[in-house]
mmCIF file of the protein (N, C-alpha, C, O) and its ligand, coordinates in Angstrom:
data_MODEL
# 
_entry.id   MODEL 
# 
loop_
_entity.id 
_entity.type 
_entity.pdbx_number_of_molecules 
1 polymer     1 
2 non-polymer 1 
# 
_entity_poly.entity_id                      1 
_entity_poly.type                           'polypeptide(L)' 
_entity_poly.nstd_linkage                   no 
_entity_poly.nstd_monomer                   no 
_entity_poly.pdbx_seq_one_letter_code       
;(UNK)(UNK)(UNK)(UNK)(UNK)(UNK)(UNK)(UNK)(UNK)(UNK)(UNK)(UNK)(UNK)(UNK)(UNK)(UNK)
(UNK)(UNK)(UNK)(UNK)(UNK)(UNK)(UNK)(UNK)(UNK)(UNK)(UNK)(UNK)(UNK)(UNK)(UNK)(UNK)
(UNK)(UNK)(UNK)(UNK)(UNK)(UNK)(UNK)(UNK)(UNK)(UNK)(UNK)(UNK)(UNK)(UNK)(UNK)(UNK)
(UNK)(UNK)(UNK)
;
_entity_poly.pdbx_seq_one_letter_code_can   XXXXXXXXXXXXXXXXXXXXXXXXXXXXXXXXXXXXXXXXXXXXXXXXXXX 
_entity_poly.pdbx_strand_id                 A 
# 
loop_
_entity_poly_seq.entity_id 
_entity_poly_seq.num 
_entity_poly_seq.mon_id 
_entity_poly_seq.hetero 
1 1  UNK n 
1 2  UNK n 
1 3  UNK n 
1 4  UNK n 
1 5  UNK n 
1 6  UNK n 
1 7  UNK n 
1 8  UNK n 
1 9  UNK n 
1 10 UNK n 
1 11 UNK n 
1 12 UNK n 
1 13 UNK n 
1 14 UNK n 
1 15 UNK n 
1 16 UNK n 
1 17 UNK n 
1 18 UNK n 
1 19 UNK n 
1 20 UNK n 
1 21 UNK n 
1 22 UNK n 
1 23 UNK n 
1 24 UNK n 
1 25 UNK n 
1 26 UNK n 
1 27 UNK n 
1 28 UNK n 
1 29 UNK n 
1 30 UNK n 
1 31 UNK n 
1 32 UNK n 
1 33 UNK n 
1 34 UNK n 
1 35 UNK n 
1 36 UNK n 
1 37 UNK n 
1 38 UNK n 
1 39 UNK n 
1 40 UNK n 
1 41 UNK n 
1 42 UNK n 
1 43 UNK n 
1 44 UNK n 
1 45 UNK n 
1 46 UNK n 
1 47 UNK n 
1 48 UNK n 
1 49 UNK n 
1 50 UNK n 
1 51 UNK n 
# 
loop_
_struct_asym.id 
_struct_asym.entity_id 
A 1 
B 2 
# 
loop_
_chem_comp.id 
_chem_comp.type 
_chem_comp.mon_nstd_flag 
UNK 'L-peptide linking' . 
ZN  non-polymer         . 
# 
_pdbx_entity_nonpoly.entity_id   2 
_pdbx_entity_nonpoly.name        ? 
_pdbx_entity_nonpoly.comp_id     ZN 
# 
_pdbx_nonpoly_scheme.asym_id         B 
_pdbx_nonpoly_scheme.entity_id       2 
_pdbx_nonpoly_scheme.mon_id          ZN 
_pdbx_nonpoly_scheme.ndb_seq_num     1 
_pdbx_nonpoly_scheme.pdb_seq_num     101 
_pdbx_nonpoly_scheme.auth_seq_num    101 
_pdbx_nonpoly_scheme.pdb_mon_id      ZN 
_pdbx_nonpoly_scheme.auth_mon_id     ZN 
_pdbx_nonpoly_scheme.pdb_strand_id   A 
_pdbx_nonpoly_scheme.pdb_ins_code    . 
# 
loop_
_atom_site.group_PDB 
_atom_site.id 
_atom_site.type_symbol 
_atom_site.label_atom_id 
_atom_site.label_alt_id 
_atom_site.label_comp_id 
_atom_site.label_asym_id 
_atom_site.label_entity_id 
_atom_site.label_seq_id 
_atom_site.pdbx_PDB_ins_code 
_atom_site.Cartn_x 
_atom_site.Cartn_y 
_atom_site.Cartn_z 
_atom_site.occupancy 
_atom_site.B_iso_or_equiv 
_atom_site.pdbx_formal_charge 
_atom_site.auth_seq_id 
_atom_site.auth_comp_id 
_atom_site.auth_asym_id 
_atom_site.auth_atom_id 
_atom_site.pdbx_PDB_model_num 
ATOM   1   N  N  . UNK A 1 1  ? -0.469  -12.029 14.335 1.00 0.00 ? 1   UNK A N  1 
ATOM   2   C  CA . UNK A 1 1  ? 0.381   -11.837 13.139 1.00 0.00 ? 1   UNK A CA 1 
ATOM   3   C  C  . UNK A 1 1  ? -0.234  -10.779 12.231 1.00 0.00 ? 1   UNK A C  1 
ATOM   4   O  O  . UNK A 1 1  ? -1.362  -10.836 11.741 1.00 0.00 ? 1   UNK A O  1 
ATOM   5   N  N  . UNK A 1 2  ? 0.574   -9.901  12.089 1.00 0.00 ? 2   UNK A N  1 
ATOM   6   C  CA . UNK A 1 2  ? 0.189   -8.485  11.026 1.00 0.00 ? 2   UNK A CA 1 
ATOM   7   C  C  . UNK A 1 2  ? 0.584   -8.798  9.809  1.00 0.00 ? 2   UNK A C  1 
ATOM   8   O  O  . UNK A 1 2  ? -0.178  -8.645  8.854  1.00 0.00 ? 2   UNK A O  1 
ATOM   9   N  N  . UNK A 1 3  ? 1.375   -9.106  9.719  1.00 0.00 ? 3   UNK A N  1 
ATOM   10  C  CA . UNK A 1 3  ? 2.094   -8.986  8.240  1.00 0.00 ? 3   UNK A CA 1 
ATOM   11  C  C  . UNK A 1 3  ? 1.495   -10.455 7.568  1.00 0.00 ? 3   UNK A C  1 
ATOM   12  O  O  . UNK A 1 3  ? 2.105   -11.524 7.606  1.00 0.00 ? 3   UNK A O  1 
ATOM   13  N  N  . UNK A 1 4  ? 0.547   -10.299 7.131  1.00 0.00 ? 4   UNK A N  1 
ATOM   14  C  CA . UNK A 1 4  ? -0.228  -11.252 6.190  1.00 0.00 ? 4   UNK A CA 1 
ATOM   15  C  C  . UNK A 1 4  ? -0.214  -10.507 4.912  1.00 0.00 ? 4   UNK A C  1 
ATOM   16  O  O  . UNK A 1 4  ? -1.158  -9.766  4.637  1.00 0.00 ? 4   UNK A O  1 
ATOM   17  N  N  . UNK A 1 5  ? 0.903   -10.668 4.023  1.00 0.00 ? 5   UNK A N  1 
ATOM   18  C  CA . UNK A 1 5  ? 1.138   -10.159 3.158  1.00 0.00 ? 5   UNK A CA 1 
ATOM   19  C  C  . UNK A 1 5  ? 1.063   -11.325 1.645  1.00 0.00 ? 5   UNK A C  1 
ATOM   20  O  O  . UNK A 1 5  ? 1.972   -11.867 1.016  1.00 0.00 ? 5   UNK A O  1 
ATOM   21  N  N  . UNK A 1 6  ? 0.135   -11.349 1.542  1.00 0.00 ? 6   UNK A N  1 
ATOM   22  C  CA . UNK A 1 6  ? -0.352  -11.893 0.407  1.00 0.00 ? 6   UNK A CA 1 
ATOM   23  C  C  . UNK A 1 6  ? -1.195  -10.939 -0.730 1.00 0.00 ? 6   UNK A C  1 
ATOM   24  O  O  . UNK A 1 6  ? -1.238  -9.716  -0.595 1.00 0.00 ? 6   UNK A O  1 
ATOM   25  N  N  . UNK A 1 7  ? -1.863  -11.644 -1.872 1.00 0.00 ? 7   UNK A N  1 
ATOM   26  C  CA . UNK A 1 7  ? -1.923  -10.687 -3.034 1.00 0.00 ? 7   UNK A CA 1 
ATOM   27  C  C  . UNK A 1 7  ? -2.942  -9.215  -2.560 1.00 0.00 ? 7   UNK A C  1 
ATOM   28  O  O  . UNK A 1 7  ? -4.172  -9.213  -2.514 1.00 0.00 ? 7   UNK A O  1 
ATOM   29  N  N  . UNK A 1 8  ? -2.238  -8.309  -2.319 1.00 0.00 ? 8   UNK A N  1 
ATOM   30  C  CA . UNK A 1 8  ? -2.770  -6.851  -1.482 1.00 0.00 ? 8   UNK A CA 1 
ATOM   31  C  C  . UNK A 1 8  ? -2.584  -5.680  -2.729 1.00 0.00 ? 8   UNK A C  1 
ATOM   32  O  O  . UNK A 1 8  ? -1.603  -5.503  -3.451 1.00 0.00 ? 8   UNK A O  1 
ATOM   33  N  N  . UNK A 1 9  ? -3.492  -5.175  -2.714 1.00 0.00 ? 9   UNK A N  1 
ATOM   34  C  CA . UNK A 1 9  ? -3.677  -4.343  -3.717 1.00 0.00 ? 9   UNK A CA 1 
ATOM   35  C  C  . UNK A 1 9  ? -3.783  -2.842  -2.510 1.00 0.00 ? 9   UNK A C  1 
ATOM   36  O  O  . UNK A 1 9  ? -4.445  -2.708  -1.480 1.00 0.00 ? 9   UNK A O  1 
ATOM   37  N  N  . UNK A 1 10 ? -2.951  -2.029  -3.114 1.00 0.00 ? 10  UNK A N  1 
ATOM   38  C  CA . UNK A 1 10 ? -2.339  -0.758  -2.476 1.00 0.00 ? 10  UNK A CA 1 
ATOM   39  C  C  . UNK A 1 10 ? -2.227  0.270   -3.314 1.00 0.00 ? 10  UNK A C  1 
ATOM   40  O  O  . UNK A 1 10 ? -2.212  0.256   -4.545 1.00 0.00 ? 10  UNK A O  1 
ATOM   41  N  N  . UNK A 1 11 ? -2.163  1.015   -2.693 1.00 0.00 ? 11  UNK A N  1 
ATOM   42  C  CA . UNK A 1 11 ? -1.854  2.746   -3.211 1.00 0.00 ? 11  UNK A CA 1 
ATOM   43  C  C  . UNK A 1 11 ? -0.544  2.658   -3.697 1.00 0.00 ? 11  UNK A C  1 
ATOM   44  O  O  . UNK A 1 11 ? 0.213   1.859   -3.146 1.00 0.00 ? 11  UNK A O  1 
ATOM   45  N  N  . UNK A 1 12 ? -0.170  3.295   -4.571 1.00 0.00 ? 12  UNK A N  1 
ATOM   46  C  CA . UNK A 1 12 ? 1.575   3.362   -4.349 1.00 0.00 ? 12  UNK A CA 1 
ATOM   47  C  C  . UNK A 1 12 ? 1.629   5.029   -3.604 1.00 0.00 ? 12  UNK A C  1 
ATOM   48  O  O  . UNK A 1 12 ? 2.730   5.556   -3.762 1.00 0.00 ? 12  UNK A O  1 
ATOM   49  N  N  . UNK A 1 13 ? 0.938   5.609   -3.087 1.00 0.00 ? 13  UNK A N  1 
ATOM   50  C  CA . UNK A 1 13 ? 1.100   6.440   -2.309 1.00 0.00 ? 13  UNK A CA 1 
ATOM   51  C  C  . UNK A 1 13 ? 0.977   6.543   -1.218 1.00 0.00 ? 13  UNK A C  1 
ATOM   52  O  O  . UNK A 1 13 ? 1.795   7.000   -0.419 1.00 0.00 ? 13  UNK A O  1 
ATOM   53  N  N  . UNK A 1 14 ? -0.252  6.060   -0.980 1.00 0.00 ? 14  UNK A N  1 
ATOM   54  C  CA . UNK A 1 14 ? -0.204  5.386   0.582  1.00 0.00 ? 14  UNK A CA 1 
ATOM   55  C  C  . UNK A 1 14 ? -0.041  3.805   1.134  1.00 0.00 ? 14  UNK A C  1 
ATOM   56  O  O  . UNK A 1 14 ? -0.999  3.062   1.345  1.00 0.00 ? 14  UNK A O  1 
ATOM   57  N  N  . UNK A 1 15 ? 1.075   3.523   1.283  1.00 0.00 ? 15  UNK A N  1 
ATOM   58  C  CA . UNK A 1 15 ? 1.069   2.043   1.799  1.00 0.00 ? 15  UNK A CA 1 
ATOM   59  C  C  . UNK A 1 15 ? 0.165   1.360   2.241  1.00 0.00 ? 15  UNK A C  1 
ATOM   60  O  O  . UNK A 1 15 ? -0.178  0.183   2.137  1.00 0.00 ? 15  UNK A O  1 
ATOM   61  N  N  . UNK A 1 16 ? -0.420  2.815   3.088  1.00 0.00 ? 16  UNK A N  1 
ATOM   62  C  CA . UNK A 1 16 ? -1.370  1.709   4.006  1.00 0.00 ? 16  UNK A CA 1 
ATOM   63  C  C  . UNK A 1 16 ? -2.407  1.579   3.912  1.00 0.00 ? 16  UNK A C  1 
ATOM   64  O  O  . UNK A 1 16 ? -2.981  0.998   4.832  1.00 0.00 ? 16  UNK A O  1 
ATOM   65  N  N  . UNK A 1 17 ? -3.091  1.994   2.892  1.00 0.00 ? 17  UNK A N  1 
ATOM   66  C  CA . UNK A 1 17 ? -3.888  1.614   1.672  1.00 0.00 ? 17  UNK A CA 1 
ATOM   67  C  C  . UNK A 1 17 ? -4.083  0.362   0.908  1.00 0.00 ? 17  UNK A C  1 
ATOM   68  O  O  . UNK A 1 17 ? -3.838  0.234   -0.292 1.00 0.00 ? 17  UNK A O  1 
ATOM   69  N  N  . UNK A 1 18 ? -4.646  -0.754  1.876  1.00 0.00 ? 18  UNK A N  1 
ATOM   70  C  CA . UNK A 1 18 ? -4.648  -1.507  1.099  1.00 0.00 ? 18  UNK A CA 1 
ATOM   71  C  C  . UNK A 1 18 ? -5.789  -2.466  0.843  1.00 0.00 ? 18  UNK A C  1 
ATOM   72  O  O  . UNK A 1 18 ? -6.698  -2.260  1.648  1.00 0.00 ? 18  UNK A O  1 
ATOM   73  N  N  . UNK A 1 19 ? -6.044  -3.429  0.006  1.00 0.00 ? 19  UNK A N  1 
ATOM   74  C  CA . UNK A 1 19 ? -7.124  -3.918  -0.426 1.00 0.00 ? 19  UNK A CA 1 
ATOM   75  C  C  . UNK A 1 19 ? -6.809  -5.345  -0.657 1.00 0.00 ? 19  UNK A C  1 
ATOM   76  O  O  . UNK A 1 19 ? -5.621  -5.662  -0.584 1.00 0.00 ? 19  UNK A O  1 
ATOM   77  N  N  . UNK A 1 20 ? -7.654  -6.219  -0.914 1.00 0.00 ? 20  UNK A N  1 
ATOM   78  C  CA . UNK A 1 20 ? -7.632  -7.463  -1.114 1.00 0.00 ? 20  UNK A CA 1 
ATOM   79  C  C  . UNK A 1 20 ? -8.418  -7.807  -2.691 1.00 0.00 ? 20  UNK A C  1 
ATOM   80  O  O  . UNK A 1 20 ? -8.481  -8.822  -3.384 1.00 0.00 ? 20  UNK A O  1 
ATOM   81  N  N  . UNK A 1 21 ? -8.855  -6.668  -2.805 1.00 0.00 ? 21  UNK A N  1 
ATOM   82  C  CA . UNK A 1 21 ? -8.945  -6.722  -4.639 1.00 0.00 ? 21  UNK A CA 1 
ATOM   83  C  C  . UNK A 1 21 ? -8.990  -5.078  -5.326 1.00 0.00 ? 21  UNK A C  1 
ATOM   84  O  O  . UNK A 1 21 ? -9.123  -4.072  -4.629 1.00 0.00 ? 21  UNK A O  1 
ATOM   85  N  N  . UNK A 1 22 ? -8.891  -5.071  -6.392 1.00 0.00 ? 22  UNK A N  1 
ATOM   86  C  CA . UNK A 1 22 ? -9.052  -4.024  -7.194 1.00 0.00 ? 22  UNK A CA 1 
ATOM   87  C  C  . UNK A 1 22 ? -9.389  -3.116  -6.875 1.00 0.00 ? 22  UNK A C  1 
ATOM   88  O  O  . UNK A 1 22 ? -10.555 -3.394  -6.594 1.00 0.00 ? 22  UNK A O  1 
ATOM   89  N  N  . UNK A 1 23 ? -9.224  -1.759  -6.597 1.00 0.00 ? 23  UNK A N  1 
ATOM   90  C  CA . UNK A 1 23 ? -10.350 -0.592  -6.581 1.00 0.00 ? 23  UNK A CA 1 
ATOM   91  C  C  . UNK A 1 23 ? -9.379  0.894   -6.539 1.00 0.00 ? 23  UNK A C  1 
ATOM   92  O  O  . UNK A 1 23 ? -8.297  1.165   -7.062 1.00 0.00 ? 23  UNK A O  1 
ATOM   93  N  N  . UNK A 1 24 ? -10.401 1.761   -5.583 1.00 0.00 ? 24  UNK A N  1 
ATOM   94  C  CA . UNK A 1 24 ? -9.822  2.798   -5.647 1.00 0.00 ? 24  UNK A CA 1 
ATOM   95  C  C  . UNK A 1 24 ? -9.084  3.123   -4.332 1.00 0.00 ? 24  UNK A C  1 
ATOM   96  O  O  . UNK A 1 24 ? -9.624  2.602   -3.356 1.00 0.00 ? 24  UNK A O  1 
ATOM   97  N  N  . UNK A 1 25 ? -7.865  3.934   -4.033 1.00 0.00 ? 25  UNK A N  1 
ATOM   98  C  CA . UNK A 1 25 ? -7.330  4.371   -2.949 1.00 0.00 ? 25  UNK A CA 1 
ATOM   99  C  C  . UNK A 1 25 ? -8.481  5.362   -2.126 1.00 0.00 ? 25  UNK A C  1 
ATOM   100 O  O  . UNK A 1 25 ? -8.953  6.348   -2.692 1.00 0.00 ? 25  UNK A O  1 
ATOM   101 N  N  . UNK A 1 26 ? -8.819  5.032   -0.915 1.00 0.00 ? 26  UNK A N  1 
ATOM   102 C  CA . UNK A 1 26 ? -9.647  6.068   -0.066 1.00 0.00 ? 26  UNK A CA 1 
ATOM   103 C  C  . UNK A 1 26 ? -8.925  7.438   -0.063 1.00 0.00 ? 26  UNK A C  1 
ATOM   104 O  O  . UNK A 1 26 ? -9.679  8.411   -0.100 1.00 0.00 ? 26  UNK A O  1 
ATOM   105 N  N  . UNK A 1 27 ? -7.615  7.679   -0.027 1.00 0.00 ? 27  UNK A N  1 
ATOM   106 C  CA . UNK A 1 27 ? -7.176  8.870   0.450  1.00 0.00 ? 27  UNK A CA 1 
ATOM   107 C  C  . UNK A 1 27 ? -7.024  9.861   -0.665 1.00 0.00 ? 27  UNK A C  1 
ATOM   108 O  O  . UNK A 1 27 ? -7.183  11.076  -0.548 1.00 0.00 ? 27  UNK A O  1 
ATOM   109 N  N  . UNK A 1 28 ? -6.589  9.000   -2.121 1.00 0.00 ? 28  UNK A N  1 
ATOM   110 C  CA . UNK A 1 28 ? -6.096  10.073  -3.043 1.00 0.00 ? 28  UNK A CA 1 
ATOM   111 C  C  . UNK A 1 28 ? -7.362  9.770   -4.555 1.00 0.00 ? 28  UNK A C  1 
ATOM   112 O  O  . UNK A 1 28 ? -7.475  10.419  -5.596 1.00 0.00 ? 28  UNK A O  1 
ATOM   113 N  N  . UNK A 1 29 ? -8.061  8.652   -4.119 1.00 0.00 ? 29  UNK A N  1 
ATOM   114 C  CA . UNK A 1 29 ? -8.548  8.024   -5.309 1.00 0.00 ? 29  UNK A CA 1 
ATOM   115 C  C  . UNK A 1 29 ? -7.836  7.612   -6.528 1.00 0.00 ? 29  UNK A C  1 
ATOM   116 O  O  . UNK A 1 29 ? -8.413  7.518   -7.612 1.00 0.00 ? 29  UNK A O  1 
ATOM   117 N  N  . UNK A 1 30 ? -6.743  7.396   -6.379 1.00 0.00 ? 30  UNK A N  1 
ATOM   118 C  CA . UNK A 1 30 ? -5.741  6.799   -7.123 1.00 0.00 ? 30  UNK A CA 1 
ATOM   119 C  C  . UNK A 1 30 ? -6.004  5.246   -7.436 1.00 0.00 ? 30  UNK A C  1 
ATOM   120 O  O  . UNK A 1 30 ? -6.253  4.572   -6.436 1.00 0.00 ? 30  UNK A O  1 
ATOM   121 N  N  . UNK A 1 31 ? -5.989  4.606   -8.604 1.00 0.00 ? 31  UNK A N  1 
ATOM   122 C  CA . UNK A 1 31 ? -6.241  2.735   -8.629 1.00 0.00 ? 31  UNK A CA 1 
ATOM   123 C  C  . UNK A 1 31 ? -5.461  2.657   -7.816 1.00 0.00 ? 31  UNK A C  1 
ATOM   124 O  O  . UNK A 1 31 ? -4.578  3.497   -7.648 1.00 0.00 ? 31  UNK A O  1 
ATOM   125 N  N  . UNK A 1 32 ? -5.576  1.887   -7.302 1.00 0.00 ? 32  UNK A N  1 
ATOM   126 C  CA . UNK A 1 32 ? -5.091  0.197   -6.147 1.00 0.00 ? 32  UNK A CA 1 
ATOM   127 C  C  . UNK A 1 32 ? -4.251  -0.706  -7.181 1.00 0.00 ? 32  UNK A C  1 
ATOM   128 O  O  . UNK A 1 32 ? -4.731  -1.187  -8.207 1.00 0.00 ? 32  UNK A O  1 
ATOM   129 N  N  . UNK A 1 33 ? -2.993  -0.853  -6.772 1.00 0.00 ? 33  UNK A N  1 
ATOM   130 C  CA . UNK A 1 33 ? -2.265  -1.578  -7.763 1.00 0.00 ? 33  UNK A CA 1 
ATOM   131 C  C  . UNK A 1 33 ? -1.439  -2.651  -6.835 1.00 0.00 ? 33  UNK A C  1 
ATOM   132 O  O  . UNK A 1 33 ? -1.113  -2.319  -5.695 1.00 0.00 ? 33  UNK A O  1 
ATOM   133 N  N  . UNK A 1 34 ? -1.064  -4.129  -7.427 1.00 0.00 ? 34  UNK A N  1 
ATOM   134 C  CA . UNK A 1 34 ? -1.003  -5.186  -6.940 1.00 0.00 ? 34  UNK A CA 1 
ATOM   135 C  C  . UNK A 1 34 ? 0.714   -4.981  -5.958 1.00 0.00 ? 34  UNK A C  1 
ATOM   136 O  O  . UNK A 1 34 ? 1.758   -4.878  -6.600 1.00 0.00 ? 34  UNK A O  1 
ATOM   137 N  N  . UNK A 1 35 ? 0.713   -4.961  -4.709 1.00 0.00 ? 35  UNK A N  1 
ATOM   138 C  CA . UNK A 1 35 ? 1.799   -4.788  -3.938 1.00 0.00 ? 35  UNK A CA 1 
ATOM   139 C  C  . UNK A 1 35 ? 2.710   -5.694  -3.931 1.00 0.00 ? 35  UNK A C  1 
ATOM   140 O  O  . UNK A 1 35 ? 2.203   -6.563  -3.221 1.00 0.00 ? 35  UNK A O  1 
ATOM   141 N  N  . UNK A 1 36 ? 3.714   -6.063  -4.250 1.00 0.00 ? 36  UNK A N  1 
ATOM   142 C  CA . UNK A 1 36 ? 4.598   -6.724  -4.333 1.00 0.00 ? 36  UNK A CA 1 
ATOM   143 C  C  . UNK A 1 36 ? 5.295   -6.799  -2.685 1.00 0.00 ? 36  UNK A C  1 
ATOM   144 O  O  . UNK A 1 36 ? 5.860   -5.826  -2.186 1.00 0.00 ? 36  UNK A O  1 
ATOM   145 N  N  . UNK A 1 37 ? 5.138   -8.107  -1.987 1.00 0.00 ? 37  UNK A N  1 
ATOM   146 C  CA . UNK A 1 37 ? 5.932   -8.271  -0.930 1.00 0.00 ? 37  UNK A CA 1 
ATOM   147 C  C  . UNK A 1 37 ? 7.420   -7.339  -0.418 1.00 0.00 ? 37  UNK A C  1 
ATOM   148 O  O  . UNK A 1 37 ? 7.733   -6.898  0.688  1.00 0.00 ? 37  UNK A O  1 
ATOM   149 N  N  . UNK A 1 38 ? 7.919   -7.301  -1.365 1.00 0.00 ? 38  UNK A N  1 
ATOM   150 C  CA . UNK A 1 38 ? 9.549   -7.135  -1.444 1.00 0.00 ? 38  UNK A CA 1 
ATOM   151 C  C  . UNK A 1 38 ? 10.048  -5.488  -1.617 1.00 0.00 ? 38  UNK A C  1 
ATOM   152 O  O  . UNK A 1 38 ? 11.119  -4.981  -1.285 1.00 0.00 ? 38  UNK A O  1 
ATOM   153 N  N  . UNK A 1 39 ? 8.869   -4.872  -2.254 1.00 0.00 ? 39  UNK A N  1 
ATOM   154 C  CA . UNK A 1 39 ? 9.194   -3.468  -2.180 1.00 0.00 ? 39  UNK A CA 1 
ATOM   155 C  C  . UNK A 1 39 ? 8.659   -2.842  -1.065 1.00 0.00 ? 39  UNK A C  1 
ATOM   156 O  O  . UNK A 1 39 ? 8.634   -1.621  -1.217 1.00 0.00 ? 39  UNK A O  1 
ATOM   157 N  N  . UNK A 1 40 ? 8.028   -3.391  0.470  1.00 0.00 ? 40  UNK A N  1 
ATOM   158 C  CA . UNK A 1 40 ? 7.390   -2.716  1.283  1.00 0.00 ? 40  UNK A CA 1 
ATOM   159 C  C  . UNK A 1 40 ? 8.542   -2.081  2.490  1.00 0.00 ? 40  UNK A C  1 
ATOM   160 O  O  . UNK A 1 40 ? 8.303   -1.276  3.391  1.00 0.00 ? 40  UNK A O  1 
ATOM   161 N  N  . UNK A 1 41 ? 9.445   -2.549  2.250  1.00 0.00 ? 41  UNK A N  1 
ATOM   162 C  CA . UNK A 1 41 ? 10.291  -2.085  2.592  1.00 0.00 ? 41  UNK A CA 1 
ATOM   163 C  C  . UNK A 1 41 ? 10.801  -0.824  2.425  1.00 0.00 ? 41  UNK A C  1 
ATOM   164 O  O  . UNK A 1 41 ? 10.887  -0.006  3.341  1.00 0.00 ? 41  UNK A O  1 
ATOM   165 N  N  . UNK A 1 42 ? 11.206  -0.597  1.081  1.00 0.00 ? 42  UNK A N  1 
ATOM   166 C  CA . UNK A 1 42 ? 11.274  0.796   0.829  1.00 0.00 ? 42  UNK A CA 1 
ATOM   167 C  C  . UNK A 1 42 ? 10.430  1.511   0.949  1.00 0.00 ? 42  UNK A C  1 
ATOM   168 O  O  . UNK A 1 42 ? 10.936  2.583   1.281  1.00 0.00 ? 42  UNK A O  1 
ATOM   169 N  N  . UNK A 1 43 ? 9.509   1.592   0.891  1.00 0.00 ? 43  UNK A N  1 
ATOM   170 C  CA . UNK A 1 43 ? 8.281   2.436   0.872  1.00 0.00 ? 43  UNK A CA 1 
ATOM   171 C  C  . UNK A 1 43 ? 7.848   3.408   2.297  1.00 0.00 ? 43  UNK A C  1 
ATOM   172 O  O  . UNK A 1 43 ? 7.226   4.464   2.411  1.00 0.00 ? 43  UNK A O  1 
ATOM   173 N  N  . UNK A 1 44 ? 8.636   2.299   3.485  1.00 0.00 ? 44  UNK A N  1 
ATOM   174 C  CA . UNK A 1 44 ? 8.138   2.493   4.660  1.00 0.00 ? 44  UNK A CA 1 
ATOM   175 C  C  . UNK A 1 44 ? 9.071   3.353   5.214  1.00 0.00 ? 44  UNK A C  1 
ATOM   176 O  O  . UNK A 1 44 ? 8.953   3.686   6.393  1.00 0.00 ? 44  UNK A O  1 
ATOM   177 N  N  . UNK A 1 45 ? 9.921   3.731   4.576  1.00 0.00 ? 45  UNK A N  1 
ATOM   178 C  CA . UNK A 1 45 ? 11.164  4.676   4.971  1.00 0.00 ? 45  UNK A CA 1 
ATOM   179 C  C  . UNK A 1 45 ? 10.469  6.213   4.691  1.00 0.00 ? 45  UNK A C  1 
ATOM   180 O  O  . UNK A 1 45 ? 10.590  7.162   5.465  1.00 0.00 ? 45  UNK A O  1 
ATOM   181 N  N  . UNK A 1 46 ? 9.829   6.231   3.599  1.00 0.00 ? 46  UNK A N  1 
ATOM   182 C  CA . UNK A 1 46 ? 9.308   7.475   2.638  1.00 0.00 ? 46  UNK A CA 1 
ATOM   183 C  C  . UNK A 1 46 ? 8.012   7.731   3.328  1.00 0.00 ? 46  UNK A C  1 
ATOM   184 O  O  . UNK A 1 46 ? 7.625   8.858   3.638  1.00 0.00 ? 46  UNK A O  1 
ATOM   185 N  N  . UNK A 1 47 ? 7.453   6.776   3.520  1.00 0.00 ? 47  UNK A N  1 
ATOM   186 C  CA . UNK A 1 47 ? 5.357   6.827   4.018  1.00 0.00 ? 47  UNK A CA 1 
ATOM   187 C  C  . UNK A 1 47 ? 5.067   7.753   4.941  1.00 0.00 ? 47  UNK A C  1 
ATOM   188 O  O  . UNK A 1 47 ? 3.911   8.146   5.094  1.00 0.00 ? 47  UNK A O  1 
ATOM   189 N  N  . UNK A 1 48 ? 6.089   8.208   5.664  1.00 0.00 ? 48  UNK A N  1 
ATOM   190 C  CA . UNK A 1 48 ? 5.876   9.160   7.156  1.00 0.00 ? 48  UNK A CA 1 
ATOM   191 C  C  . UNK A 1 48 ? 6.198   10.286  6.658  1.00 0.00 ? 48  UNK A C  1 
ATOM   192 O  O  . UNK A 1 48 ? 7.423   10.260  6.542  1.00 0.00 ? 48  UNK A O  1 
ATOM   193 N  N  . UNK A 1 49 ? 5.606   11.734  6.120  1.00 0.00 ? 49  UNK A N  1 
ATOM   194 C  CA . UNK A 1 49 ? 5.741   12.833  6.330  1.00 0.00 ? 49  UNK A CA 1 
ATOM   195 C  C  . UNK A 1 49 ? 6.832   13.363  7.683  1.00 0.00 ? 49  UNK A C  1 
ATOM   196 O  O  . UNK A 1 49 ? 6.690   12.712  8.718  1.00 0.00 ? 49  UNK A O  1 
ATOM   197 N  N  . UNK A 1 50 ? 7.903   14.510  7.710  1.00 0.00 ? 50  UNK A N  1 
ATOM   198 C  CA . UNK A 1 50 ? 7.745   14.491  8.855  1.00 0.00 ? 50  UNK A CA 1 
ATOM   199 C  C  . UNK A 1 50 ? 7.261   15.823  9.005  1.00 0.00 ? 50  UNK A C  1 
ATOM   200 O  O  . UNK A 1 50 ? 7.088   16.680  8.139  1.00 0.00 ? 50  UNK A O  1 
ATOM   201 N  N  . UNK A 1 51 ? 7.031   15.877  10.485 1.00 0.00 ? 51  UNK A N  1 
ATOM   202 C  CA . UNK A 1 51 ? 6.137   17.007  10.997 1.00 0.00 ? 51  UNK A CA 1 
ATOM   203 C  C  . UNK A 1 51 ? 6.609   17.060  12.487 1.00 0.00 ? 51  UNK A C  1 
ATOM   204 O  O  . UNK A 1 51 ? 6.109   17.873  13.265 1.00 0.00 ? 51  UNK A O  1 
HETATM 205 ZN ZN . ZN  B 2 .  ? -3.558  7.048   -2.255 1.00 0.00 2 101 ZN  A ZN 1 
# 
């Protein structure tokens, strides 16, 4: 099971960025802000560059 989506602290830039407490994003150094279950949805439409 992947989707263990409990209190996950994320990028809002990179989804997949995520943390299990507070800190900084690895990719952009952006704070880590608390992910809400329900918006990962949208997000995952946008997250893929294309190329
Ligand atoms: Zn980031």
């Amino acid at each position: 099971m992947k989707a263990e989506i409990t209190k996950n602290y994320s990028c809002p830039m990179h989804i997949n960025v995520t943390s299990n407490k507070p800190g900084k994003c690895t990719q952009c150094g952006m704070d880590l802000s608390l992910s809400p279950k329900e918006k990962r949805k949208v997000v995952v439409m946008n997250a893929l560059p294309a190329r």
